[in-house]
C-alpha positions as CSV (number, residue, x, y, z in Angstrom):
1,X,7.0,133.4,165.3
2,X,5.5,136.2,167.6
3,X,8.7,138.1,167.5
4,X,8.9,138.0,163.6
5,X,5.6,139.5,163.4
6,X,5.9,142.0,165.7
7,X,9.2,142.9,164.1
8,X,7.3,142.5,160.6
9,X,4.8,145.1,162.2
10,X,7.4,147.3,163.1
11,X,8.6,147.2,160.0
12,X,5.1,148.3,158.3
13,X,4.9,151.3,161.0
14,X,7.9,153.0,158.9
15,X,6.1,152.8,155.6
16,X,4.4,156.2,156.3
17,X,2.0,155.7,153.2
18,X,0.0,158.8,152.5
19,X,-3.7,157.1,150.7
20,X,-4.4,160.7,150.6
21,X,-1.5,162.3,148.5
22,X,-2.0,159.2,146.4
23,X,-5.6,159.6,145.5
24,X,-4.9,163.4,144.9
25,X,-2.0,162.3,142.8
26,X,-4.5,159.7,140.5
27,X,-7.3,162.3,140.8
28,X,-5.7,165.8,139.8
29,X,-3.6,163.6,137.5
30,X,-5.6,162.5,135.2
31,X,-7.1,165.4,135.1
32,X,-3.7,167.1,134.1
33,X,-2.8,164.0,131.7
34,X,-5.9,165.2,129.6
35,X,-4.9,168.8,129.9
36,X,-1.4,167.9,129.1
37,X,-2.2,165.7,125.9
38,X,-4.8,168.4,124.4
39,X,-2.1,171.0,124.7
40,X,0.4,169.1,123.1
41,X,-2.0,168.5,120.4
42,X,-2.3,172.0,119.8
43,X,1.7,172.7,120.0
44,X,4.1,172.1,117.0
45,X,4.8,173.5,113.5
46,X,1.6,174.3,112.7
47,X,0.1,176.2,116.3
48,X,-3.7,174.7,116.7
49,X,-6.3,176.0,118.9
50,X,-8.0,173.7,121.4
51,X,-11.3,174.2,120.1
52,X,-9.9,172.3,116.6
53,X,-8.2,169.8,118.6
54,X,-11.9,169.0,120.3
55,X,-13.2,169.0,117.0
56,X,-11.4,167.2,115.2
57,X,-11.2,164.0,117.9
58,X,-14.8,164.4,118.2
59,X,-16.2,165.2,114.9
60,X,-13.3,164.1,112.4
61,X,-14.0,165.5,108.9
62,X,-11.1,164.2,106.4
63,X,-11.4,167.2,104.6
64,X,-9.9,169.6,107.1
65,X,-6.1,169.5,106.6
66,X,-5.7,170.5,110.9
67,X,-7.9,167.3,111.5
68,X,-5.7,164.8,109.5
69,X,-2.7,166.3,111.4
70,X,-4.3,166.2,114.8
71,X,-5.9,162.7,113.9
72,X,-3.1,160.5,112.2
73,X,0.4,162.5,113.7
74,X,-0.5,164.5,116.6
75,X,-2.7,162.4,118.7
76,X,-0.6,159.2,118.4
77,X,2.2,160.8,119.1
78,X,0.4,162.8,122.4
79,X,-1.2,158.9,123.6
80,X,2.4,157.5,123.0
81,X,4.0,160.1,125.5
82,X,1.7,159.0,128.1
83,X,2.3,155.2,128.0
84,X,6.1,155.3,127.0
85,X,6.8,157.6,130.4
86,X,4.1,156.0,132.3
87,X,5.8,152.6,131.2
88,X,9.4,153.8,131.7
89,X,8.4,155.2,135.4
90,X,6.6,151.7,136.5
91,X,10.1,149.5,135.1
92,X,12.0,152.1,137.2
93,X,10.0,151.6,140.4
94,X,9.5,148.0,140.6
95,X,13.2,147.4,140.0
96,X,14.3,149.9,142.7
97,X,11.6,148.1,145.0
98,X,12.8,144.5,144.1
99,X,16.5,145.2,143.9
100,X,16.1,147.8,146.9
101,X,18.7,149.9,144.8
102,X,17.9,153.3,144.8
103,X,19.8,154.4,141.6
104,X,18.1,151.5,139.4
105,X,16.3,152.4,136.4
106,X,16.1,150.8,132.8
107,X,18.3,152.8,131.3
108,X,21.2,152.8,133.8
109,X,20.8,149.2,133.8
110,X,21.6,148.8,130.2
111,X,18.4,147.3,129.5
112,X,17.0,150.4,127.3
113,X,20.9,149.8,125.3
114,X,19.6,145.9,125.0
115,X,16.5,146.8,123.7
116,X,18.2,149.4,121.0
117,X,21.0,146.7,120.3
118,X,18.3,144.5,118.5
119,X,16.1,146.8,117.1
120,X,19.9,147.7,114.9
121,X,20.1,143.8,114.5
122,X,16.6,143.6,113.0
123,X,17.3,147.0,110.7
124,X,20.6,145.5,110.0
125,X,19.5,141.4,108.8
126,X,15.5,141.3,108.8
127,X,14.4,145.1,107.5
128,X,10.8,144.7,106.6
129,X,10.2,143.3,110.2
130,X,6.9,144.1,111.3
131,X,6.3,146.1,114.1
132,X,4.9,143.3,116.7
133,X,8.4,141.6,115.8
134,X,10.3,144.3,116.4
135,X,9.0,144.6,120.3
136,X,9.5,140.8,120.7
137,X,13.6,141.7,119.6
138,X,13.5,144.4,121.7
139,X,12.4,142.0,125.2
140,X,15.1,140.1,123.9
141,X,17.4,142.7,123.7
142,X,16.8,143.9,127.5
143,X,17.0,140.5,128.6
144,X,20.2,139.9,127.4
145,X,21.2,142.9,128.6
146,X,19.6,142.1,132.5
147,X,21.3,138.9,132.5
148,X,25.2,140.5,131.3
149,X,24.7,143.3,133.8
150,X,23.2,141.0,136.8
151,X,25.8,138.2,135.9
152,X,28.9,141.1,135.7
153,X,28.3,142.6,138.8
154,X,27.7,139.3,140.9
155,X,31.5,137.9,139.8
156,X,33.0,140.6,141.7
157,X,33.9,139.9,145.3
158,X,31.6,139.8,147.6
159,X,28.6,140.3,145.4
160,X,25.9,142.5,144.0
161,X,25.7,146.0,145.2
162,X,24.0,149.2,144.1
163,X,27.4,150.5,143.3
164,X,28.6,147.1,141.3
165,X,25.3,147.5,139.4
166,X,25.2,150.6,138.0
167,X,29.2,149.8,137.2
168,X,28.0,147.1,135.5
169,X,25.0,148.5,133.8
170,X,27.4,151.3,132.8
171,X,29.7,148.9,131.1
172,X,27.1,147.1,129.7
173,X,25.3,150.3,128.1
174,X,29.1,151.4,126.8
175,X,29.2,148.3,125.3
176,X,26.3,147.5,123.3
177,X,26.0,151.4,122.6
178,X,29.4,150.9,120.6
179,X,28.1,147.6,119.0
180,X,25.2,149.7,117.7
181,X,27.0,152.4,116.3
182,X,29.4,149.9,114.6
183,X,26.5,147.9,113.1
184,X,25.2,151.5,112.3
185,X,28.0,152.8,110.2
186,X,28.9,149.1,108.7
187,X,25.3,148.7,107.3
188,X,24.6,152.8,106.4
189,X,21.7,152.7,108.8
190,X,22.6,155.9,110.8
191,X,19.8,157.6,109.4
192,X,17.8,155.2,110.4
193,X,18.7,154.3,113.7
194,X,19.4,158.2,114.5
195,X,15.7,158.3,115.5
196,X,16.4,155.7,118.1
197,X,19.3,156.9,119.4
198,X,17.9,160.4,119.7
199,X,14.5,159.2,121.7
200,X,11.2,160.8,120.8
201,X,7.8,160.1,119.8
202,X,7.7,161.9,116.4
203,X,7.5,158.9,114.2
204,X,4.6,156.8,116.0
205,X,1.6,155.7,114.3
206,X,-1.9,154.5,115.5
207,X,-0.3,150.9,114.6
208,X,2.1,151.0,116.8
209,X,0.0,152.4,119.5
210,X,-2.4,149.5,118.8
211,X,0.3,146.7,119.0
212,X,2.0,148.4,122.0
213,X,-1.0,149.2,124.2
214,X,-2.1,145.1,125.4
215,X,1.4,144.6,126.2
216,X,1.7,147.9,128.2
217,X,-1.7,146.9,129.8
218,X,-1.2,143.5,130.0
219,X,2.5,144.5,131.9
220,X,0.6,147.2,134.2
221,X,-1.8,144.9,135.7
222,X,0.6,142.3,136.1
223,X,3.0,145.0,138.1
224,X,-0.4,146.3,140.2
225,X,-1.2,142.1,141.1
226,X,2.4,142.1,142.3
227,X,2.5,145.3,144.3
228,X,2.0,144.1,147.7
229,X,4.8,141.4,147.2
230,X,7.4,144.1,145.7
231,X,6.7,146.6,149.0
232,X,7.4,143.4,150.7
233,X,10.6,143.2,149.4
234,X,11.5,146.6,149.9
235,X,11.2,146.1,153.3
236,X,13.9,143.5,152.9
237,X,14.3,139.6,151.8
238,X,14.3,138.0,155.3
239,X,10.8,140.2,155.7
240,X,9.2,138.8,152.9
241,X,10.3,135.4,153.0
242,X,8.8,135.5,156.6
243,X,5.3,136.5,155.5
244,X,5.3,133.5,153.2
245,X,6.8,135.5,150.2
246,X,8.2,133.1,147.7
247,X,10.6,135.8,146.6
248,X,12.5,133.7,143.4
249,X,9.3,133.5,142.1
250,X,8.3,137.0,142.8
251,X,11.7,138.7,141.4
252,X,11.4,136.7,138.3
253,X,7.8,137.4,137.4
254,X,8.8,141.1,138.5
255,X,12.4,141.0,135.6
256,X,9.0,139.8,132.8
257,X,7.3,142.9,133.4
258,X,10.1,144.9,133.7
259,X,11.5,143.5,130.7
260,X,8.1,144.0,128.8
261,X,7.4,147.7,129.8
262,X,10.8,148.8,128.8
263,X,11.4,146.6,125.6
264,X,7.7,148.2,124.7
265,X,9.2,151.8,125.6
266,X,11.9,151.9,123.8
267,X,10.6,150.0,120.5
268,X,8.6,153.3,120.0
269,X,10.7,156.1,121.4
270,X,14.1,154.9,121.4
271,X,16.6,154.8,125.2
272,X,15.0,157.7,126.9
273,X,17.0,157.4,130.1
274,X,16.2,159.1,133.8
275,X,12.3,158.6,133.9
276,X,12.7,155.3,135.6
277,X,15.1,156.9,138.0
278,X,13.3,160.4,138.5
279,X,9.7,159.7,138.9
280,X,9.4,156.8,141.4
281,X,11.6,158.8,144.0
282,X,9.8,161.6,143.4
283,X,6.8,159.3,144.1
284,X,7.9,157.4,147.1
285,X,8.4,160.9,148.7
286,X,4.9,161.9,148.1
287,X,3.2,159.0,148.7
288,X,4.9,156.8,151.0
289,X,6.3,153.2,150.3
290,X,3.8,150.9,149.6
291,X,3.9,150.4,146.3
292,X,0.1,149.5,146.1
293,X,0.3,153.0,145.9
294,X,3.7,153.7,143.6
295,X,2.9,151.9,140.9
296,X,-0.6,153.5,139.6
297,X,1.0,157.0,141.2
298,X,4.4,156.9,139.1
299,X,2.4,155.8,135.9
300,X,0.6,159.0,136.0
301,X,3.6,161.1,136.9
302,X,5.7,159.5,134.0
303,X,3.4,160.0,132.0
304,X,3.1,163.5,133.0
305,X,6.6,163.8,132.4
306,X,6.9,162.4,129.2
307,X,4.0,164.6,127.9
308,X,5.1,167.9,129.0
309,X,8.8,167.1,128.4
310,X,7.5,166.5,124.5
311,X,5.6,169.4,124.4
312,X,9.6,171.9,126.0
313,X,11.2,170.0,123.2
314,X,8.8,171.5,120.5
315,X,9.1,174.5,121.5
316,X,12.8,175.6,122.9
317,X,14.2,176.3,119.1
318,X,10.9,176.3,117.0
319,X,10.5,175.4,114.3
320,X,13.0,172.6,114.9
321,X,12.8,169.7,117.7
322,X,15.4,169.1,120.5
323,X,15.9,165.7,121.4
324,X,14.0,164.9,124.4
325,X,16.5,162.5,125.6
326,X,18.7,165.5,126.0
327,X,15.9,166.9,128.4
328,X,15.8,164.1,130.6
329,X,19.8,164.0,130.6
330,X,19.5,168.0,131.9
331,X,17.3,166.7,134.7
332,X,18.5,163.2,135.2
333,X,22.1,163.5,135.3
334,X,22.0,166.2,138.3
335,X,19.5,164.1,140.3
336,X,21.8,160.8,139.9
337,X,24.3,162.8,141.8
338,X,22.3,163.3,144.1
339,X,20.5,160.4,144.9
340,X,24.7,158.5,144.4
341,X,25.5,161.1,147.0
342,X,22.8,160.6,149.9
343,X,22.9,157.1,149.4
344,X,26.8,157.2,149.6
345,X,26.9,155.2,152.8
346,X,25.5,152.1,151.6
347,X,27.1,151.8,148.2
């Protein structure tokens, strides 16, 4: 028992967590979340000042046409880019943490395809579905998707890898992405589902925002209460187990809020891809491994992300908006390379 401990200890001396650079990170954060959703407030077809934007959050008056925008398309759209990135980023993390694959994310996983897959189904056989509905289809959606890509990659010999999974969540994605576009074409909904496929957060409204924020929250705190556990695991099974770790029962309350934070996601902005993948190295690198730390840290930095990634698509080819998925794809793309390259060892 002695010499598990002291290996256990050993273990913790690599995690080389930075409290500081993580309560900068929260602190100047926030701080740049605010700046970053009042500027992208003020950015779009019609350029506002900050002083309106103040204004007309603080002292709405119906009357001005600049408040209505600000109020009922601009501000829900700012407050979704904060909790779809923040969401996105957290998914990423605790599923590179749990799996202890580096090149996990949502989206590579072919849980953000899952989640798309049933939103087509819904637009498809139940249109008129409220909103609330729509997410429930869309944790449905990733699950299935979890389960084909988890239950693919462990029939091949020898079992799961970080290699076989992203082969898998690759096949997986390819897959339902063609079953969408067939249901697409067959049912004339590729208007409709164009929004999806693109990603953005043009088309939310303060009703989605209020039926998406407790499960967001709710998700969040549920990641933060497992934090400890999931650093844990990243240290490796046989470490966690050791500490008392029941680590079944950890990884599957883990896949709930996984599955909840990107069904959430990508019932309001479509399969944004790369967040999940980008941020939480980014954040692991500045804050260290403990995941106490990596969780609240890579909210704010997806969320970050999101915001100001919103605000480049507005305004590379004003007066028209590029997809932001094709953003993240122009950062996401070369650092999956990357990270596939330095990890190349161990796949």
């Amino acid at each position: 028992m002695n010499e598990e401990l002291e290996s256990i200890e050993k273990e913790n001396e690599k995690l080389h967590t930075r409290p500081w650079a993580a309560t900068l990170i929260l602190t100047a954060g926030i701080l740049a979340l605010l700046f970053g959703v009042a500027f992208s407030i003020s950015v779009g077809a019609a350029d506002i000042d900050l002083k309106t934007v103040w204004s007309a959050i603080f002292s709405y008056n119906p009357d001005m046409p600049k408040h209505t925008i600000i109020r009922e398309l601009r501000l829900p759209r700012s407050l979704a880019d904060v909790i779809v990135g923040a969401a996105f980023a957290v998914s990423g993390a605790i599923m590179q943490g749990m799996t202890r694959n580096p090149l996990a994310d949502s989206g590579l996983m072919g849980l953000n395809a899952g989640a798309v897959l049933m939103v087509a189904i819904c637009f498809a056989f139940f249109p008129g579905l409220s909103y609330n509905s729509l997410i429930l289809f869309s944790f449905l959606g990733a699950a299935l998707a979890a389960i084909l890509v988890y239950g693919t990659g462990s029939l091949a010999k020898g079992g799961l890898s970080p290699m076989r999974l992203v082969l898998a969540g690759a096949s997986v994605t390819a897959l339902m992405t063609a079953m969408n576009e067939g249901i697409a074409i067959h049912f004339k909904l590729s208007q409709d589902l164009a929004f999806w496929f693109a990603g953005g957060a043009a088309g939310v409204k303060w009703e989605q925002l209020r039926i998406m924020f407790p499960w967001f929250v709710i998700a969040l705190l549920f990641a933060l209460m497992l934090s400890r556990s999931i650093t844990l695991l990243s240290l490796g099974e046989d470490v966690a187990k050791g500490l008392g770790q029941r680590t079944g029962l950890v990884k599957l309350a883990c896949s709930l809020v996984i599955l909840i934070l990107a069904g959430t996601a990508v019932s309001a902005v479509g399969p944004i891809g790369f967040v999940g993948l980008v941020i939480p190295h980014l954040t692991r690198y500045l804050v260290g491994v403990d995941y106490r730390w990596i969780i609240p840290c890579s909210g704010i930095l997806g969320g970050l992300l999101m915001t100001f990634a919103d605000i480049g698509a507005r305004m590379i080819n004003p007066p028209f908006e590029t997809p932001i998925g094709a953003l993240f794809a122009l950062i996401g793309v070369p650092f999956f390379l990357f990270v596939a390259r330095r990890e190349g060892r161990s796949l």
